[in-house]
DSSP file (Angstrom, degrees, kcal/mol; ACC not computed):
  #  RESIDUE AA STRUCTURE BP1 BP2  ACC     N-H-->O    O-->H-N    N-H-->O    O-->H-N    TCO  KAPPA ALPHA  PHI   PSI    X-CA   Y-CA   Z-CA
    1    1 A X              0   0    0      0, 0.0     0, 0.0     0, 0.0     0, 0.0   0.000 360.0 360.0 360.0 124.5  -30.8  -31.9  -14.7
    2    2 A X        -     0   0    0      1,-0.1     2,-0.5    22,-0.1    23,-0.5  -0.055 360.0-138.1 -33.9 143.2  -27.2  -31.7  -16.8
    3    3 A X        -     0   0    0     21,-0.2     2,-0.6    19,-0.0    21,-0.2  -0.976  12.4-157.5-116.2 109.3  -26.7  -28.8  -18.9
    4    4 A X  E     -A   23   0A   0     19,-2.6    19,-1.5    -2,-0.5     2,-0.3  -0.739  14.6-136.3 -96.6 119.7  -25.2  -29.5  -22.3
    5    5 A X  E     -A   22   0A   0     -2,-0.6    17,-0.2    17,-0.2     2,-0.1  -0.651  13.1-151.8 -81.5 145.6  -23.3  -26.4  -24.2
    6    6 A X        +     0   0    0     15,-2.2    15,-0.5    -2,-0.3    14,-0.4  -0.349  24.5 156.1-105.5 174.0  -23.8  -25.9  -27.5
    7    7 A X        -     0   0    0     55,-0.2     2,-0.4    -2,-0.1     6,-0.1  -0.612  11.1-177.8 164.4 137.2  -21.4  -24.3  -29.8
    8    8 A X        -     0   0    0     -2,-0.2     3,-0.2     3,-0.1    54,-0.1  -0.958  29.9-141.2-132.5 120.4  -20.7  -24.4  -33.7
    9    9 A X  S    S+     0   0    0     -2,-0.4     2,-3.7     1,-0.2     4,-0.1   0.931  96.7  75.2 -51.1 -42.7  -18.2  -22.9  -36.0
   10   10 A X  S    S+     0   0    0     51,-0.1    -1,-0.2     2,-0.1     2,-0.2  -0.154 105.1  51.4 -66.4  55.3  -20.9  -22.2  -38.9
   11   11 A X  S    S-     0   0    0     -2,-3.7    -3,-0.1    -3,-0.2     3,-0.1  -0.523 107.7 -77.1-180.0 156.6  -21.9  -19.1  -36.3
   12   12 A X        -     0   0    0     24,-0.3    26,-0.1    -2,-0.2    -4,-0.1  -0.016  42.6-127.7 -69.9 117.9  -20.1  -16.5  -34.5
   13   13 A X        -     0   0    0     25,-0.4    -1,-0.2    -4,-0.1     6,-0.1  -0.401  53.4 -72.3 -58.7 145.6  -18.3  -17.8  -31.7
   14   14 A X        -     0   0    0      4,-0.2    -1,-0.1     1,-0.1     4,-0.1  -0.392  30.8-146.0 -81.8 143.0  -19.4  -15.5  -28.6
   15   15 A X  S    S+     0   0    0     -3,-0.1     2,-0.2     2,-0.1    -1,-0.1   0.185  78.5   8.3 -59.4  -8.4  -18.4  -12.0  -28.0
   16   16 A X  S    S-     0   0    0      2,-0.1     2,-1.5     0, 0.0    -2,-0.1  -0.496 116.2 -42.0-157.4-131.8  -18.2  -11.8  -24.3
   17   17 A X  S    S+     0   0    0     -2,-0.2     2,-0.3     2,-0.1    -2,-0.1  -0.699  97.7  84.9-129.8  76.6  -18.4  -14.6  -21.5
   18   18 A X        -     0   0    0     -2,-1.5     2,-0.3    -4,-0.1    -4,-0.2  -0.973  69.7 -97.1-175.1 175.8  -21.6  -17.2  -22.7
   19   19 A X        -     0   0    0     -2,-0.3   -12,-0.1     1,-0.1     3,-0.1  -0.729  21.8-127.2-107.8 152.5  -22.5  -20.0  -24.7
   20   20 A X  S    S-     0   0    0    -14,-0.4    11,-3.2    -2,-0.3     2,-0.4   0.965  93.8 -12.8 -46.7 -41.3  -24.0  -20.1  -28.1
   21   21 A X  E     - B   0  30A   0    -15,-0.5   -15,-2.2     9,-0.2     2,-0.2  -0.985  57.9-149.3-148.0 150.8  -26.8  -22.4  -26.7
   22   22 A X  E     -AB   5  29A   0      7,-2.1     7,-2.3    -2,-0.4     2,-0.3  -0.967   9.0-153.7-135.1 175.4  -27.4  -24.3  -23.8
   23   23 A X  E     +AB   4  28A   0    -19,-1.5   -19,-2.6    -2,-0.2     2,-0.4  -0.975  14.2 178.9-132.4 132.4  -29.5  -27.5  -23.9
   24   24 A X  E >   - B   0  27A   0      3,-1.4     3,-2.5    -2,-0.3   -21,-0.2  -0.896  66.8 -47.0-117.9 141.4  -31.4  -28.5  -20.4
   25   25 A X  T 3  S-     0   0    0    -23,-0.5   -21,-0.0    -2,-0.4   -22,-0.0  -0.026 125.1 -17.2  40.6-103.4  -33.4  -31.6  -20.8
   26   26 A X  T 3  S+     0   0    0     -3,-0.0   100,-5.3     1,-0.0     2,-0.3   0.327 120.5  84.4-124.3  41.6  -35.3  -31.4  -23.9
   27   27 A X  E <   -BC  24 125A   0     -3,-2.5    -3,-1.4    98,-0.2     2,-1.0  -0.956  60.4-144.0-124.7 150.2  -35.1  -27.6  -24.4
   28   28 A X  E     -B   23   0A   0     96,-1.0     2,-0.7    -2,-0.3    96,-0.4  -0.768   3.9-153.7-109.1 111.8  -32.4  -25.1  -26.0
   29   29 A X  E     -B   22   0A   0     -7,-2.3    -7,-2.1    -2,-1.0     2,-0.5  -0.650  17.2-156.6 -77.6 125.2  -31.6  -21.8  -24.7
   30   30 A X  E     -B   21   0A   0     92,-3.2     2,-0.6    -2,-0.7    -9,-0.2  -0.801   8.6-139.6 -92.8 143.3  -30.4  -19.8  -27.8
   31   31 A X        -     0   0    0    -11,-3.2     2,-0.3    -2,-0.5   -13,-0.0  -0.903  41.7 -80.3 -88.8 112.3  -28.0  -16.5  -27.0
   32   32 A X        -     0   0    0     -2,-0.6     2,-0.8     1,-0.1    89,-0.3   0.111  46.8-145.2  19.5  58.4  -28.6  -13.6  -29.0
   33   33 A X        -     0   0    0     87,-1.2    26,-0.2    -2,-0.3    25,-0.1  -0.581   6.3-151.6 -77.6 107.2  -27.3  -13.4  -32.2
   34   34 A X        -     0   0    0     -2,-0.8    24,-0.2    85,-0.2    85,-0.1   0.520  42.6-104.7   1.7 160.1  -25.9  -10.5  -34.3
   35   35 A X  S    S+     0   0    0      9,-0.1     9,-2.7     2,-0.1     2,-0.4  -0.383  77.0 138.0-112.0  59.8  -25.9  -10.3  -37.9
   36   36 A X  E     -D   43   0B   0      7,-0.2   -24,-0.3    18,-0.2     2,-0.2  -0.740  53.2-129.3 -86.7 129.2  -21.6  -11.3  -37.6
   37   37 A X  E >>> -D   42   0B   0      5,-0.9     4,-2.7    -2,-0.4     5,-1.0  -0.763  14.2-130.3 -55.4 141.5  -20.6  -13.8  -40.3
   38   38 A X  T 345S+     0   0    0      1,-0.2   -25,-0.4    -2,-0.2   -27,-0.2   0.675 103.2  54.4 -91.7   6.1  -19.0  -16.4  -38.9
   39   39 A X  T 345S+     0   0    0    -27,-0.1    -1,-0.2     1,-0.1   -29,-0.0   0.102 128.9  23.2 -79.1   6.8  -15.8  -16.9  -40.9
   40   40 A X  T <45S-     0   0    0     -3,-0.9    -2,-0.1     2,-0.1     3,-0.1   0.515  85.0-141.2-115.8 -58.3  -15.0  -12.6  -40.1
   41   41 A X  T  <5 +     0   0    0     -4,-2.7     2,-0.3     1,-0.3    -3,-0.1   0.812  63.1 124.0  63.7  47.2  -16.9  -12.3  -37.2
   42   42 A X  E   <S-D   37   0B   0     -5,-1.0    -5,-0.9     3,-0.0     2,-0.4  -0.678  75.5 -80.1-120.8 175.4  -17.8   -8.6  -38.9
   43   43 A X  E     -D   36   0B   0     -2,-0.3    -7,-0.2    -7,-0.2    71,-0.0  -0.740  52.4-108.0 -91.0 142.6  -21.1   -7.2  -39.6
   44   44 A X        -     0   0    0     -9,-2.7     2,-0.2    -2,-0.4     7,-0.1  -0.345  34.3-119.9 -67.6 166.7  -22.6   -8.6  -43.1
   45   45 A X  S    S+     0   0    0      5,-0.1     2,-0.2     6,-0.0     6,-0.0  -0.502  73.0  67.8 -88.3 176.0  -22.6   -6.0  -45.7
   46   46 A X  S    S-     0   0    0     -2,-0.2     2,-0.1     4,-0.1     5,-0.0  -0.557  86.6 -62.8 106.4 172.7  -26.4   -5.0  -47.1
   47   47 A X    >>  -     0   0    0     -2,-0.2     3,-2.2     3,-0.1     4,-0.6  -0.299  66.2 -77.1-102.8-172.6  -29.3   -3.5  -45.7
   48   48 A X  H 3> S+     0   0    0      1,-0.3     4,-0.8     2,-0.2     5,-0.4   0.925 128.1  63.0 -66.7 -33.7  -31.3   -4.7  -42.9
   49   49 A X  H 3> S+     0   0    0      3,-0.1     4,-3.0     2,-0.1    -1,-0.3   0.963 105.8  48.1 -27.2 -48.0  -33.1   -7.3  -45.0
   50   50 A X  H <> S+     0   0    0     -3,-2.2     4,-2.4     2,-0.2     5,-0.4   0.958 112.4  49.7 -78.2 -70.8  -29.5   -8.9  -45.5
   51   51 A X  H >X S+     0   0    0     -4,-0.6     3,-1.6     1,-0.2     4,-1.0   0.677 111.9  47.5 -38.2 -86.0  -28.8   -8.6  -41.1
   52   52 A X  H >X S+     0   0    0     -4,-0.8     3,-2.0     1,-0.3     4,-1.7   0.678 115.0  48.3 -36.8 -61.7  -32.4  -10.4  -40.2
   53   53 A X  H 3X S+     0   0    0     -4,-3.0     4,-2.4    -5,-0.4     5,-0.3   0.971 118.5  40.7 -56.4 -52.5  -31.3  -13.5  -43.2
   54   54 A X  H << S+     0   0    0     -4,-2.4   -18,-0.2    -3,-1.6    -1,-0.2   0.744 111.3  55.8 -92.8  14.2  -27.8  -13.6  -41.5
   55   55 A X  H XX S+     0   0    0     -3,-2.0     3,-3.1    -4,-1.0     4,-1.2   0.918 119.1  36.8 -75.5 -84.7  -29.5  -13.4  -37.8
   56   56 A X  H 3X S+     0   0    0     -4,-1.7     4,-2.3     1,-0.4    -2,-0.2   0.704 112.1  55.6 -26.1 -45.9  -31.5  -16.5  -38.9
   57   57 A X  H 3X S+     0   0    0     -4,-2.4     4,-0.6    -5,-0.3    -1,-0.4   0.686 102.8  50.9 -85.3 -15.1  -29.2  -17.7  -40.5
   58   58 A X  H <> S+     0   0    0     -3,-3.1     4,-2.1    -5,-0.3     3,-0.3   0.809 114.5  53.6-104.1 -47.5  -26.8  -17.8  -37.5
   59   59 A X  H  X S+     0   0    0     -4,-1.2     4,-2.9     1,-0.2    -2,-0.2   0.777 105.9  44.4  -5.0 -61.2  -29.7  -19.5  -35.5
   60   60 A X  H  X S+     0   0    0     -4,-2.3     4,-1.7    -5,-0.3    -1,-0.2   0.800 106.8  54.8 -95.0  -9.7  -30.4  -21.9  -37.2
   61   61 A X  H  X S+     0   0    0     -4,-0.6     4,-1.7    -3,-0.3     3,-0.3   0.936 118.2  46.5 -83.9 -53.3  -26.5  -23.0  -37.9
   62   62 A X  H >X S+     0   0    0     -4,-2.1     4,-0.9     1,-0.3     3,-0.7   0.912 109.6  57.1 -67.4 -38.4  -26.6  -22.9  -33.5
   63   63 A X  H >X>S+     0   0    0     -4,-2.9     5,-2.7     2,-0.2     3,-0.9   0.856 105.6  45.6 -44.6 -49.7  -30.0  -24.9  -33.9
   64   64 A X  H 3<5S+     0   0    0     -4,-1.7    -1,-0.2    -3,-0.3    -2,-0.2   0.710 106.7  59.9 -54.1 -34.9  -28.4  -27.9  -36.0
   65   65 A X  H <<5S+     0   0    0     -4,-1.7    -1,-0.3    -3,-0.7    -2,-0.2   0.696 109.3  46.1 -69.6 -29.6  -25.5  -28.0  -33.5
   66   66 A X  H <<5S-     0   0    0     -4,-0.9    -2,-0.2    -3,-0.9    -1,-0.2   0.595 120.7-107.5 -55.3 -45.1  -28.2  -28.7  -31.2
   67   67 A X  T  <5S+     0   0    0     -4,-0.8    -3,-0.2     1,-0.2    -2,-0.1   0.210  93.8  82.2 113.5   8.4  -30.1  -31.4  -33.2
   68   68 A X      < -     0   0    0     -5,-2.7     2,-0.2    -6,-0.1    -1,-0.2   0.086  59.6-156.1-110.3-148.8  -32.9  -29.0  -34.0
   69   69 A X    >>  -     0   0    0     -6,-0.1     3,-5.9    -3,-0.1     4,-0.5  -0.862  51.4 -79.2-176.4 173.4  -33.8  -26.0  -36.7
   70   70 A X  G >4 S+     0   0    0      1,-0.3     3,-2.9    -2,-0.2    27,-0.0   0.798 114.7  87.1 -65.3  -8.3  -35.9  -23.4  -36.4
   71   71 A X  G 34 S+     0   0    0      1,-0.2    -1,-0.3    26,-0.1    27,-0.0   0.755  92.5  53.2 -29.5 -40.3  -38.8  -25.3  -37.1
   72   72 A X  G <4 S+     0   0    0     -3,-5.9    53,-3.0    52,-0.0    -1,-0.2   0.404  72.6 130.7 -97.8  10.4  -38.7  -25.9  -33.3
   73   73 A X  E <<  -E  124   0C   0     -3,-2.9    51,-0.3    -4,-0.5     3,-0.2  -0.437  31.1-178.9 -72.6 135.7  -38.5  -22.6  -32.0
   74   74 A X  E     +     0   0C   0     49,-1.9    29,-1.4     1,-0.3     2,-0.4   0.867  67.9   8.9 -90.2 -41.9  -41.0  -22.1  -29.5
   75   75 A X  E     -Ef 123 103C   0     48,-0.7    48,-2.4    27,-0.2     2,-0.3  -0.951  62.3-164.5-157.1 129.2  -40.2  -18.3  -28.7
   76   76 A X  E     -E  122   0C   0     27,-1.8     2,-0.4    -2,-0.4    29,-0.3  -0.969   9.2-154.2-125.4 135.9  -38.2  -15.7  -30.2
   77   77 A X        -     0   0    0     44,-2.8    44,-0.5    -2,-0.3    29,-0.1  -0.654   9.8-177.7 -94.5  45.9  -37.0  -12.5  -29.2
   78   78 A X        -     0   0    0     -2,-0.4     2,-0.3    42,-0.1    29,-0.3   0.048   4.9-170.4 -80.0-169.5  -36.1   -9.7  -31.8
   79   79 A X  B     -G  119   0D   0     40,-0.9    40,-2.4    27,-0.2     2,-0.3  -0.822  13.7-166.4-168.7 125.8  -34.7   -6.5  -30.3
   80   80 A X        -     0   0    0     27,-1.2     3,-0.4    -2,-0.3    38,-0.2  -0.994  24.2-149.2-169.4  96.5  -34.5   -3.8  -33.1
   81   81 A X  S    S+     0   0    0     36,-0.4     2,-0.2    -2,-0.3    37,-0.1   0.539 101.0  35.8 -53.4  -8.6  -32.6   -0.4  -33.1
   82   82 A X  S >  S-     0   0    0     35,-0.5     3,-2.7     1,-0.1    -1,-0.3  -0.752  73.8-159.3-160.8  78.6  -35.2    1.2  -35.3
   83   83 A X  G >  S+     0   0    0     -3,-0.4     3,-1.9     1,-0.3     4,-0.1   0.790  89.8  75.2 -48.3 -35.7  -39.1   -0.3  -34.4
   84   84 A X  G >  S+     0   0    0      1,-0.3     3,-0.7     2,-0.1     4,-0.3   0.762  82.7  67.9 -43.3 -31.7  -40.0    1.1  -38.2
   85   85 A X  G <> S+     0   0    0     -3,-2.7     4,-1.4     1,-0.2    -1,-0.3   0.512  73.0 105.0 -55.6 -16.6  -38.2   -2.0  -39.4
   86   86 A X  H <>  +     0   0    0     -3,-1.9     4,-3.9     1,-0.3    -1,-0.2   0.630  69.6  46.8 -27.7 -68.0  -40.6   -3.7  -38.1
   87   87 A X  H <> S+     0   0    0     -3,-0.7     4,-1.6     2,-0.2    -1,-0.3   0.966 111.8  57.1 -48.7 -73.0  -42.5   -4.7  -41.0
   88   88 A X  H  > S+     0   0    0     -4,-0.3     4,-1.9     1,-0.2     3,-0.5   0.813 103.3  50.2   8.9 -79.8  -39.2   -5.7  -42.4
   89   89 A X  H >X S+     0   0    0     -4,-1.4     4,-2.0     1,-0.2     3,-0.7   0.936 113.9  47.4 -54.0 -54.4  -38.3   -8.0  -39.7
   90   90 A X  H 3X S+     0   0    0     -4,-3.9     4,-1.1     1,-0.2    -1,-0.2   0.620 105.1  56.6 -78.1  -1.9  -41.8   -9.7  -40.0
   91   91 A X  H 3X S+     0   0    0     -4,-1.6     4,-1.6    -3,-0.5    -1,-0.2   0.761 110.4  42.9 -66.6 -40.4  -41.8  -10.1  -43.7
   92   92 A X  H <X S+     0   0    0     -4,-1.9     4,-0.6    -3,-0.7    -2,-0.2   0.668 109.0  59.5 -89.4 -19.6  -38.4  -12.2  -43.9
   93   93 A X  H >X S+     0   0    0     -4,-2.0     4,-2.4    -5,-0.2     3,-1.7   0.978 104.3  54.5 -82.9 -33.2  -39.7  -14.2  -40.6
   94   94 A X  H 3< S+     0   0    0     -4,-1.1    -2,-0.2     1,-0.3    -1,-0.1   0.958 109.3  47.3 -17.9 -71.0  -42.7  -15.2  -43.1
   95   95 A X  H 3< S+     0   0    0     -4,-1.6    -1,-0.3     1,-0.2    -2,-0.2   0.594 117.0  37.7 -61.9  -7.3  -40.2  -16.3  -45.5
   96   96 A X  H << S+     0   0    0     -3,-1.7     2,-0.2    -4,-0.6    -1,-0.2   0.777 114.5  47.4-122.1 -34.8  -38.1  -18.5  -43.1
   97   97 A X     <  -     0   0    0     -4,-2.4     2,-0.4    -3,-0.1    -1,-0.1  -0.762  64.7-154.4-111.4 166.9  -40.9  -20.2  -40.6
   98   98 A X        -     0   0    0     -2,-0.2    -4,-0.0     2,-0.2    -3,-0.0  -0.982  47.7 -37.1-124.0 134.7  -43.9  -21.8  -41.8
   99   99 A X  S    S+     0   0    0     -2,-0.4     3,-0.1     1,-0.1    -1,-0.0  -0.136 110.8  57.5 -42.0 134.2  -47.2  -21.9  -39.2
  100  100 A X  S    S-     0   0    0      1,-0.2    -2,-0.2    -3,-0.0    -1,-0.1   0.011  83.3-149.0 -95.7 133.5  -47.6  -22.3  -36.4
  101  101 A X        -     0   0    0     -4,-0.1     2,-0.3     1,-0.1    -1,-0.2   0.245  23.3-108.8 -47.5 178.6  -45.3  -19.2  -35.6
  102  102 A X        -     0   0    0     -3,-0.1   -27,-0.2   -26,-0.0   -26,-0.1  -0.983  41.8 -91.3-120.9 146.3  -43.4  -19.4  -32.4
  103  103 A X  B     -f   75   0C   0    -29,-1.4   -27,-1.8    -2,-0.3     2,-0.2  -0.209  60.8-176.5 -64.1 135.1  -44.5  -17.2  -29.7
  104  104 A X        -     0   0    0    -29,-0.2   -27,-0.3   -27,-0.1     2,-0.2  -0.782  23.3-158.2-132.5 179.0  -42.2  -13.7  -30.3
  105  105 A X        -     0   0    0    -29,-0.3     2,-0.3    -2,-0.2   -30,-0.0  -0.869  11.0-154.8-133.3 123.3  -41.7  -10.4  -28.6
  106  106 A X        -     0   0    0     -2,-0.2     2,-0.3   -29,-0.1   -27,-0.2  -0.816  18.4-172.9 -88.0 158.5  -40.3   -7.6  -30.5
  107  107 A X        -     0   0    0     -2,-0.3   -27,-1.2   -29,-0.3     2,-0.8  -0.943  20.7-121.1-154.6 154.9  -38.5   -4.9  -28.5
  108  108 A X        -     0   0    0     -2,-0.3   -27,-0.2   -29,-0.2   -29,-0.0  -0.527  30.2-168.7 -66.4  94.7  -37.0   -1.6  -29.1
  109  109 A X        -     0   0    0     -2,-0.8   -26,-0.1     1,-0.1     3,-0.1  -0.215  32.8-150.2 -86.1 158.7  -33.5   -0.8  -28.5
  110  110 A X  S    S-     0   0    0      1,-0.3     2,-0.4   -28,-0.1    -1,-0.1   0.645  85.5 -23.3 -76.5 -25.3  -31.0    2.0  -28.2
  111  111 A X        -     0   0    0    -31,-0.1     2,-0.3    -3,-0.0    -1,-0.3  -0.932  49.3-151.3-171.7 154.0  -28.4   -0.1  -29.3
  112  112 A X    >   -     0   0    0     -2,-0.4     3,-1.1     4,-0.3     4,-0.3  -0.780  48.0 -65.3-131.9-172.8  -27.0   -3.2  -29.8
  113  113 A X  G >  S-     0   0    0     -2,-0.3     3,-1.2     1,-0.2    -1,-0.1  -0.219 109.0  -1.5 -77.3 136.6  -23.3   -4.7  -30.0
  114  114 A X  G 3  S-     0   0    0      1,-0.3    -1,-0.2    -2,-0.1   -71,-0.1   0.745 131.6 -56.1  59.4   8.3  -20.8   -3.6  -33.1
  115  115 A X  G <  S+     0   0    0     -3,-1.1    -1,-0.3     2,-0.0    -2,-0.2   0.823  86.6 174.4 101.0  10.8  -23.5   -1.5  -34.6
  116  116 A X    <   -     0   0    0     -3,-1.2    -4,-0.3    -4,-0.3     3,-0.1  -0.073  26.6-173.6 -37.8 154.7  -26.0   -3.9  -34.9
  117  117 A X  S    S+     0   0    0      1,-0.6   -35,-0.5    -6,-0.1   -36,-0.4   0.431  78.2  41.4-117.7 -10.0  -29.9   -3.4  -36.2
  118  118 A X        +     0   0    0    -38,-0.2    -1,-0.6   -37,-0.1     2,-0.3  -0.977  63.6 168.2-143.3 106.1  -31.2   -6.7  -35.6
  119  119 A X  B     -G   79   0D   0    -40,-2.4   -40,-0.9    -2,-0.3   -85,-0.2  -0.825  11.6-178.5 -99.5 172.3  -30.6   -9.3  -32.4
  120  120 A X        +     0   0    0     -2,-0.3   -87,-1.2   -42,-0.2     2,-0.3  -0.642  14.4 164.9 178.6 122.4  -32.3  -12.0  -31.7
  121  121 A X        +     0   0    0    -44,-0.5   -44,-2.8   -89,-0.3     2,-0.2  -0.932  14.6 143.4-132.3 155.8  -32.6  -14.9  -29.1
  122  122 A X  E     -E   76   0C   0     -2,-0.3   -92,-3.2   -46,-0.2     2,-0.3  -0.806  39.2 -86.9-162.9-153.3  -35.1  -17.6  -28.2
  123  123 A X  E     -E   75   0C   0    -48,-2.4   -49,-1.9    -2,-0.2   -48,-0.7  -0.884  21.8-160.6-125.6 148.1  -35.9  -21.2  -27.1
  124  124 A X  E     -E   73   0C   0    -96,-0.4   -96,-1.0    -2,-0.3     2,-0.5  -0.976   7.5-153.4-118.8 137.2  -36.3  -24.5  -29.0
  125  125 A X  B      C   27   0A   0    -53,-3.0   -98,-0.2    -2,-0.5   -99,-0.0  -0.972 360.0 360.0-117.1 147.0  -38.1  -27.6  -27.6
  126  126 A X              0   0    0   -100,-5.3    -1,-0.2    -2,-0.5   -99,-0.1   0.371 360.0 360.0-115.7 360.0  -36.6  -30.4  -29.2
C-alpha cells in the first residue's frame, strides 16, 4: 500500500530526519510533537498547561493536513518529564476530546528535545 506524507506549515516543521505524519491506507501515523510554535519553532512561553494546549494544538493543525482532527485519534502517546503532571495532562485532554477517549499510554521520561515537558504522538483512523 502507498504511503502519503503529511506535512503543514500551521505546525513545526521536523527537527531531525521524519515526517509530520504519514498516511497508509486509511490510517495516520502522527510524529511526536513538542510544545514549538510553528511560526519560531521555540518553546511556547507559560507553564505546562500552556505546552499540553500547544502539543494539541500542533496535532491537530498535522491532523487537518491529513483530512482528520483529533476527534479521530485512535491512540495517543504522552511522554512526560515530570509523571506528577499527570493530572495536569489529563485535565486539558478532558477539555480537548469528548468520549469515547482514544486508547493512551502515558510514559515517563528523562528528557525530551529543546527542554520540553510534554511530547506526544499517536494514530488517527480516518
Amino acid at each position: 500500500m502507498p504511503r502519503e506524507i503529511i506535512a503543514t506549515d500551521a505546525a513545526p516543521a521536523a527537527i531531525g530526519p521524519y515526517s509530520q505524519a504519514v498516511k497508509s491506507g486509511s490510517t495516520v501515523y502522527l510524529s511526536g510533537q513538542i510544545p514549538l510554535d510553528p511560526a519560531t519553532m521555540t518553546l511556547v512561553e507559560g507553564d505546562f498547561g500552556a505546552q499540553v494546549r500547544r502539543v494539541l494544538d500542533n496535532l491537530a493543525a498535522v491532523a487537518a493536513a491529513a483530512g482528520g482532527s483529533l476527534a479521530d485519534v485512535a491512540k495517543l502517546n504522552i511522554y512526560l518529564t515530570d509523571m506528577e503532571r499527570f493530572g495536569e495532562a489529563n485535565a486539558i485532554m478532558e477539555e480537548v476530546f469528548d468520549e469515547p477517549w482514544p486508547a493512551r499510554a502515558a510514559i515517563g521520561v528523562a528528557a525530551l528535545p529543546k527542554g520540553a515537558a510534554v511530547e506526544m504522538d499517536g494514530f488517527l483512523e480516518l
